[in-house]
Residue, then its C-alpha position, 0 to 999 in steps of 0.5 A: x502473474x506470468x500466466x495471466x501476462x501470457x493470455x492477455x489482449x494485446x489491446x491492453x499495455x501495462x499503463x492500462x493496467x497501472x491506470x486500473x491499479x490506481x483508479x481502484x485505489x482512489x475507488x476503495x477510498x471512495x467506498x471507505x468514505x461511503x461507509x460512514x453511511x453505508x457499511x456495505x459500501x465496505x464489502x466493493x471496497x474488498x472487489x477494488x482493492x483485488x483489482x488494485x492488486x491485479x493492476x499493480x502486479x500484472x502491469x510489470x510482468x506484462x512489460x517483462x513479458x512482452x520485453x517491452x520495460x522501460x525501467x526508469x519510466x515504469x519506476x517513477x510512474x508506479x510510485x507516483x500513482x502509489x503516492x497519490x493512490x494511497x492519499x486518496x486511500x487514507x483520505x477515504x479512511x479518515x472520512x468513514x468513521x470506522x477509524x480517527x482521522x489523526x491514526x488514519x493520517x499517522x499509517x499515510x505519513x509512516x507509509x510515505x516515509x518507508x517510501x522515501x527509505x525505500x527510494x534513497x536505498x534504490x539510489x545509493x545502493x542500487x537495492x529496491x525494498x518493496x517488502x520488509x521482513x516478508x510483509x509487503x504491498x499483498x499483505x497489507x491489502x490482505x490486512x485492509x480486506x479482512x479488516x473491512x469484513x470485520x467492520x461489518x461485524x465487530x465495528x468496536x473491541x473492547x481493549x483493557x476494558x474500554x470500548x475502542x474502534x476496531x481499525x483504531x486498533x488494527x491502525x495504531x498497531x500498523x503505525x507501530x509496525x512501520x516505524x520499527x520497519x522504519x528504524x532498522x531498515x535506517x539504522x542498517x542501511x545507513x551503517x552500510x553506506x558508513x562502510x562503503x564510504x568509510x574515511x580512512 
């Protein structure tokens, strides 16, 4: 990322690059929803999901960069657009016919709710979490592109001999992940803040 920050034109500032994080985002959405007609629609969905990374790991290394960070600003704006980014992700997923609609929906709202944990962390105990246990924004992104190349492929898995829908798999199994990240990172965060503030 710093050498990409180091060669790029002037004329493009971090909210550019924020902007571009975000529209590709709702775009990959835009192409989840395609799907349900067009399959292929999945394979752009991997080329905005890779501008989406670009976007949203350059934007503040360009700042730091150029020494030009606006801390508070950069923290709401990039988690603002993350919130309504990942809603239009979600949304698409839910219309593609690749996946549910409830365990769509379920792997936005745990998503929303490891959000908040990750906020409250950030304001009682001055800690921003954006991974947990080394699985993070990349990762998942990884996860939702190698899931789209698979669609193409294997649309079904057969899972104790039924025939179920591959991201209705890949999607439950998510939701399980989140949660468990969820509860200890509550569970740890919460005893931490009981020692600090302990009542004598």
């Amino acid at each position: 990322m710093l050498w990409l920050a180091e060669r790029t034109p002037h004329c493009i500032n971090s909210d550019h690059l924020t902007l571009l994080g975000f529209v590709a985002l709702c775009l990959a959405g835009v192409c989840y929803a395609l799907a349900r007609w067009n399959r292929y629609t999945l394979l752009l969905g991997v080329v905005f999901l890779a501008l989406n990374w670009l976007g949203d790991s350059l934007d503040g290394t360009l700042a730091r960069v150029r020494n030009c960070q606006r801390p508070r600003y950069g923290f709401y704006v990039d988690h603002i657009v993350d919130t309504f980014a990942a809603f239009f992700l979600m949304g698409g997923l839910a219309l593609s016919g690749c996946i549910h609609p409830a365990i769509a929906f379920g792997m936005l709202i745990v998503f929303l709710m490891l959000s908040i944990e990750a906020y409250l962390t950030t304001y009682t105990l001055g800690q921003f979490q954006l991974s947990y246990w080394k699985f993070g924004p990349t990762e998942i992104r990884l996860l939702l592109a190698a899931g789209n190349l698979a669609l193409l492929r294997w649309p079904t898995a057969k899972v104790l001999g039924t025939q179920v829908r591959l991201l209705d798999v890949g999607g439950a199994l998510g939701i399980a992940g989140m949660v468990l990240m969820l509860i200890v990172s509550a569970i740890r965060h919460t005893g931490t803040l009981y020692r600090e503030e302990k009542i004598s």
